[in-house]
N, C-alpha and C positions, 0 to 999 in steps of 0.2 A: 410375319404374323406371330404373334405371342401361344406358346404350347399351349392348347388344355390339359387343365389340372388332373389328375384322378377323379372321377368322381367322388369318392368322400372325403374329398379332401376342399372337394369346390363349397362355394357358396351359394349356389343351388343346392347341393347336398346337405348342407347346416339349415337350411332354410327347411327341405321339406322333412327334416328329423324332427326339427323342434316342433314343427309344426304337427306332426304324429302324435310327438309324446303329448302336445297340448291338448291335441283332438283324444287320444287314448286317455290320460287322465279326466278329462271333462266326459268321457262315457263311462268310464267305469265308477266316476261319484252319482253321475245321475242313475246306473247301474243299482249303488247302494240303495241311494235315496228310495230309486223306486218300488226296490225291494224288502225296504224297511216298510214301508207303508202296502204294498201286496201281501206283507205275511202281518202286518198288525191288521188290514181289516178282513185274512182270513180268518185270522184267531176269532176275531170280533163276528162273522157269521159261525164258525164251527159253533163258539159258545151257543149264540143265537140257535142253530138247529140243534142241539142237543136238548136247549130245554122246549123247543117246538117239539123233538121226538117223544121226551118225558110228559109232555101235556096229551100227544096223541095217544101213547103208552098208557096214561089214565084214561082214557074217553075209550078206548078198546077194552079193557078191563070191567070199565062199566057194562058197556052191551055184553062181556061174557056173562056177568053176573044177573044179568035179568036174564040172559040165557039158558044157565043155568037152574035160575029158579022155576022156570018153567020147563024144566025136565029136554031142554030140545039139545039134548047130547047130539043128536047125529049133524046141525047143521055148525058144530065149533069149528070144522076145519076150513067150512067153507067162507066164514065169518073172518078165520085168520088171514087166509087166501085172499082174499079181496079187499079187507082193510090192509094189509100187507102192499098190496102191490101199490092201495092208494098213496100208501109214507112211501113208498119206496125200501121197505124197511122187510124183516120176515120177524113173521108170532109166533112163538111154541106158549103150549102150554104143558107144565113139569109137575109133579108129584114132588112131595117132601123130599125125596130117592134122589131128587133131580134126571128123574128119568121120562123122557121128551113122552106125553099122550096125543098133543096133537100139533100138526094136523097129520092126517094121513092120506095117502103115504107117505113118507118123509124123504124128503129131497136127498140126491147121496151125498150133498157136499154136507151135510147136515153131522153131526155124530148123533149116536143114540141117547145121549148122559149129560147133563151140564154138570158141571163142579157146584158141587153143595153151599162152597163158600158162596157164588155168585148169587145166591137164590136171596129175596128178601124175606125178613123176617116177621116185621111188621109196620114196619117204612118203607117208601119205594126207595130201593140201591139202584144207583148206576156209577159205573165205573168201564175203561177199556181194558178189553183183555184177547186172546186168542181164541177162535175156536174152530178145531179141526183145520178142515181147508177152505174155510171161508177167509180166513186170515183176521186180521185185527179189525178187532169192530167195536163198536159204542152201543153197552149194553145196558138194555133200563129192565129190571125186575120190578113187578109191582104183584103186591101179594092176592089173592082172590078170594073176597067170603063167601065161598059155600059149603058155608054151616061148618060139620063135623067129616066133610068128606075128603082126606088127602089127598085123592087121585087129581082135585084141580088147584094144586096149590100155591102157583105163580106164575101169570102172564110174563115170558119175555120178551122182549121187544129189540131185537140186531140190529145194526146198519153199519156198513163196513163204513170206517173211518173216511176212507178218497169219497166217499160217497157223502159226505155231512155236508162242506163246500160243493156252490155249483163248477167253480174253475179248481184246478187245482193248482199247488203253489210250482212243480216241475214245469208244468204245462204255460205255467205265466213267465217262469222264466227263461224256458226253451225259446218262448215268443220276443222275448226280450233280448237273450241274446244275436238274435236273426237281425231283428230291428239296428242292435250295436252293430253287427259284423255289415250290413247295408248302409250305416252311415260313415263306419271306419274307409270302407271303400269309399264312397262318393267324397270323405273327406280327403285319399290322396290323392283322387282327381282332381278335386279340386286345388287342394296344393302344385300338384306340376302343372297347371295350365296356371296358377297365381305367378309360380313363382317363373314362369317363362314371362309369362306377363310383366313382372319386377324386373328381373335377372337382363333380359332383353335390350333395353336401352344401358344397362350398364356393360355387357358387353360389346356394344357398339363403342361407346366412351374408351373401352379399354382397346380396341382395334382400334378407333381413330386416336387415341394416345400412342401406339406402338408407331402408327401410319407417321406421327406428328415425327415422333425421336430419333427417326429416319428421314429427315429432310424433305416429307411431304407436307409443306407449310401451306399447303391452300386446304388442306384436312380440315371438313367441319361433319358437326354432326348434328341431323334434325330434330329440332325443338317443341316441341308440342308437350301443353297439360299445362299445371301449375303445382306439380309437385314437388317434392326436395329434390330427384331422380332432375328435372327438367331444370332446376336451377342450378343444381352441378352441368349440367349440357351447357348452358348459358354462359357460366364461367369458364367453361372449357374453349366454347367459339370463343371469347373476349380474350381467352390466355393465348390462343392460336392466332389471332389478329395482332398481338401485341407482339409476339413470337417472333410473325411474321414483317412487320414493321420496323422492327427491332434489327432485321436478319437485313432488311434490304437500307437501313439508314447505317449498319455497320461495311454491306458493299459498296454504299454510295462514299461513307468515308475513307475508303481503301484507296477508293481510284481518286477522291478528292486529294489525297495526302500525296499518296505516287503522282501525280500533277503539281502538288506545291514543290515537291521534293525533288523532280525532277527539271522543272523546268528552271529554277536559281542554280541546280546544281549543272544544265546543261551550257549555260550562261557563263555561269563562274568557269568553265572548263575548257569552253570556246574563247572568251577572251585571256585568260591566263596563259593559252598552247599561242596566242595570236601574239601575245607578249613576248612569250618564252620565244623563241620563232624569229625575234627579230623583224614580225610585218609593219610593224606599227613605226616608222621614220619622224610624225610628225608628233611633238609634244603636246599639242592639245588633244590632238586622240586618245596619245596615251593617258592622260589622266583624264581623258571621259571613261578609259575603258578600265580603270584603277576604281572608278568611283562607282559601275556599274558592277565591278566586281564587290566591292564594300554593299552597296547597295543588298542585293544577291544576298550575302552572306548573313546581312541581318536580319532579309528574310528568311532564312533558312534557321537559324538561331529562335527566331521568336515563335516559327513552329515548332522546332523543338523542346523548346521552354514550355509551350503550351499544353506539348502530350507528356512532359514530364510532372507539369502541376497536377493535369490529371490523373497520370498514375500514382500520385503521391496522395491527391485523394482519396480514392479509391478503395487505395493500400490503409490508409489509417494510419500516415506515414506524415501529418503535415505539422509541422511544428510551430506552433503559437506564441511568443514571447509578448506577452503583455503587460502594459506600461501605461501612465498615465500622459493622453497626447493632446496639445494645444493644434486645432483645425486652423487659427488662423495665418497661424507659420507653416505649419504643414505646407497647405495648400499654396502659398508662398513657395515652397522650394518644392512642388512639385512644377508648379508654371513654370519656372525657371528651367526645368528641367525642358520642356514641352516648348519652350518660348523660339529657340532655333529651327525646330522642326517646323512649326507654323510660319514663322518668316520665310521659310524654303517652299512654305507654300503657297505666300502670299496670304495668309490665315488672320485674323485678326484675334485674340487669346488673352481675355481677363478673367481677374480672381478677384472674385467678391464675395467674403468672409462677413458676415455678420456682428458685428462687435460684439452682441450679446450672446455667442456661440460658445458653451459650455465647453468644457475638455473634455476628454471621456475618457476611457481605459479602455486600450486594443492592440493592435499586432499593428505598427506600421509599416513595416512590409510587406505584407498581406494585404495592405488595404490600398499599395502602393501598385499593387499587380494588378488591383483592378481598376484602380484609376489610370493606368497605364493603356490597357485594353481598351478604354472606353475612350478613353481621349485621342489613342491609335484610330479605331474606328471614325470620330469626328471627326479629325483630319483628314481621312481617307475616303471620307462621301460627303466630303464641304467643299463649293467650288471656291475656284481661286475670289479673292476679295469678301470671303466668307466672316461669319462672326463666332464663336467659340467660346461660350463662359463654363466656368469652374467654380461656384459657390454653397457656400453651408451656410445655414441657419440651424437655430433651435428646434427639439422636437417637446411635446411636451408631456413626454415622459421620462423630460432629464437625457434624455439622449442629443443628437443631431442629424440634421437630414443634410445632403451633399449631392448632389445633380452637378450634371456633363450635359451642357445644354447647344447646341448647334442649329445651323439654319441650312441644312445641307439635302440632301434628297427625301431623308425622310422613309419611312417602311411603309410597306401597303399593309390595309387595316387586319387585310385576311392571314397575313403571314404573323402577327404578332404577338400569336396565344402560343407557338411553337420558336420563337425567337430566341430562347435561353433554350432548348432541349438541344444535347449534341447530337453531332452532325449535319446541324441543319445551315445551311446556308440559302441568307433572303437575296431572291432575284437569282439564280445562278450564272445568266449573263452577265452580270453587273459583278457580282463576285469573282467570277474566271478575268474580268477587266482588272478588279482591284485585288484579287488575290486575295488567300483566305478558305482555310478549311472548316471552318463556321466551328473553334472550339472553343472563342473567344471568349463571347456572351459566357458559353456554357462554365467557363472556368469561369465568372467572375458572380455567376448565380452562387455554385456550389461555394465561392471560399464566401460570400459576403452569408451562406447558411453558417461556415465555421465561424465567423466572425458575433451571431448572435442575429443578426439583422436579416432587411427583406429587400431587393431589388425589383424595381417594377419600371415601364417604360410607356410615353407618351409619345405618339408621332403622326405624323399627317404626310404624303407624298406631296415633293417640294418645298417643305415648308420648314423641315428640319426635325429633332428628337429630344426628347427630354430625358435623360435617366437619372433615375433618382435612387440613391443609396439612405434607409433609415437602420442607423446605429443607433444598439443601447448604449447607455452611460456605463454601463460595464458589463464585462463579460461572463455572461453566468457560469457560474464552479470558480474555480482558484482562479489566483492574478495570472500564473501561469501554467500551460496544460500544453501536457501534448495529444493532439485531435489526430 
């Protein structure tokens, strides 16, 4: 199993930082925001009760003044006292001196004196300022006519500032902070239960990847949802399948190859020691046993040619000389080539060339290995008094097309969508009879791709195959390359 990481080093840990910082920034704008508008529409009531107090401040003023005129000194305190408590607010009334006369008695937080400047003159003043231990307050002066007498000579009208708003601006943001710190929380609950929720099938992924690179090839891992998370799952089972596919057509070609490899060379070994030996008295033995020895050996030769083509693919190792080639001589001196093997088979083997078959530019040796393979093949699953053709026509894109056409057993329909992928051999009874580690096909897909062109095959059981090779008219990049 794969270490876990440090925590801050993991990807749950990146996940629920960013995730923080996101949630921490997205509260402290809305923080601003909301703060920006709790203090603009405190400002917007403070104004508003200041000049509600300045209006009350005059309508007080007035009942002194009829109060006054009618001599009822003794009920002013009681007047200030109860319109006071109405605003919420306290009344003095001061002499020129600004020396407080009512009401009495006078409260202690009160001082005895207001500052002269504060006093209005003959406009009503308001303005904030301190007094005593009342602390900062919003004060309205409004002057008083009666007549020629100092002792009532301005209504003042207090109200401690905290007091002007109904909320205050600490009070809203104390609430406000509470509200952030309850959502900061509930947002890294919600991030570790998100990111388990995320993180979760990606851990799984990464144990069944370790599970995988340890030779557990039946390693899957369960698919649900339709998110990008489940589409990596997807591809993970299909790379495990393939993995695993891959792992058991490379055992099947171990032991296939150790069986081609060993049984010509167990052949070759036993009648050579039987020669050597001196068993063998009679001369037609001896060259049956000369010929199953030759025989033997060219199988063992044409498997080895086989895995050599392929590791020369492979490698990026296969060298291409190309040349401009006429198919109807070609193919000419490839029968010729093929014409003894099929009379040894009883085979019957013609070539027919198209008159109107273009030349084309390619690698003839290259194209010689696969026609090699394929007409190997034909011979090898065509019974005796079989028929065997080798012909080209035009293609008509200036190329030509070239088929290995037989009348011989033929592939079953199920096996022939895997009939070019190596290691695969069709029938394996029938291939263990005729030999063969099924790398044939494979090498003649892969060079007919270096070659420019497309291999593809027709066949019916008993009835024989078709392969059909379509080459460009030339080799795309340079005349010559090495692939």
């Amino acid at each position: 199993m794969p270490a876990d990481k440090p925590f801050f080093r993991s990807l749950r840990a990146r996940f629920l930082f960013y995730f923080l910082i996101l949630s921490a920034l997205s509260l402290l704008l809305l923080g601003a925001v909301f703060g920006y508008f709790v203090l603009r529409q405190e400002h917007r009531e403070e104004v508003k009760a200041r000049g509600e107090l300045t209006e009350q401040a005059q309508a007080m003023a007035v009942d002194l003044e009829v109060m006054l005129a009618l001599g009822q000194y003794d009920r002013i305190s009681q007047l200030l006292r109860l319109e006071g408590n109405l605003v919420n607010a306290t009344g003095l009334v001061v002499n020129s001196a600004g020396d407080i006369m009512a009401p009495r008695p006078l409260s202690m937080s009160m001082p005895l004196r207001i500052d002269t400047n504060l006093l209005a003159q003959g406009e009503i003043e308001t303005q904030e300022t301190d007094i005593g231990r009342v602390g900062k307050v919003f004060l309205v002066a409004v002057p008083l006519q009666s007549g020629q007498n100092p002792t009532y000579y301005n209504l003042i009208v207090a109200k401690g500032v905290r007091n002007l708003a109904q909320t205050s601006t600490g009070e809203i943001m104390r609430n406000v902070l509470i509200a952030a710190a309850i959502a900061l929380g509930l947002s890294i609950l919600l991030a570790l239960l998100l990111s388990s929720y995320v993180l979760k099938p990606l851990r799984n992924l990464s144990h069944a990847a370790w599970d995988l690179a340890h030779g557990n090839l039946e390693r899957r891992v369960e698919v649900s949802g339709q998110d990008e998370i489940t589409e990596l799952s997807r591809y993970f089972n299909y790379m495990a399948e393939r993995i695993q596919q891959s792992s058991q057509l490379q055992k099947d070609f171990v032991a296939n190859v150790s069986h081609e490899i060993r049984t010509p060379l167990t052949s070759i070994e036993g009648f050579s020691q039987a020669l050597m030996d001196d068993m063998v008295q009679d001369e037609e033995d001896r060259k049956r046993y000369l010929n199953i020895i030759s025989e033997e050996s060219r199988r063992l030769k044409r498997l080895v040619s086989q895995l050599l083509a392929l590791s020369r693919i492979d490698a990026g190792a296969w060298t291409l000389r190309v040349a401009p080639l006429s198919l109807s001589s070609y193919l000419a001196e490839i029968g010729e080539k093929f014409q003894p093997l099929a009379d040894e088979n009883a085979l019957s083997l013609s070539i027919e060339a198209a008159s109107d078959t273009p030349a084309i530019e390619t690698d003839r040796d290259t194209l010689e290995q696969i026609l090699q393979n394929l007409l190997d093949n034909a011979i090898k699953f065509t019974e005796a008094g079989g028929e065997i053709t080798l012909s080209s026509k035009p293609a008509g894109d200036g190329g030509a097309v070239i088929e290995v056409k037989d009348n011989g057993r033929g592939i079953p329909s199920d096996e022939l969508k895997q009939i070019f992928d190596r290691f695969v051999r069709v029938e394996r009874s029938r291939s263990q009879r005729f030999g063969g580690a099924g790398l044939g096909l494979s090498v003649c897909r892969d060079l007919v791709n270096l070659l420019g062109g497309r291999i593809s095959v027709q066949s019916e059981p008993g009835r024989g195959s078709i392969f059909t090779i379509e080459l460009p008219a030339k080799l795309p990049g340079s005349s010559e390359a090495q692939i």
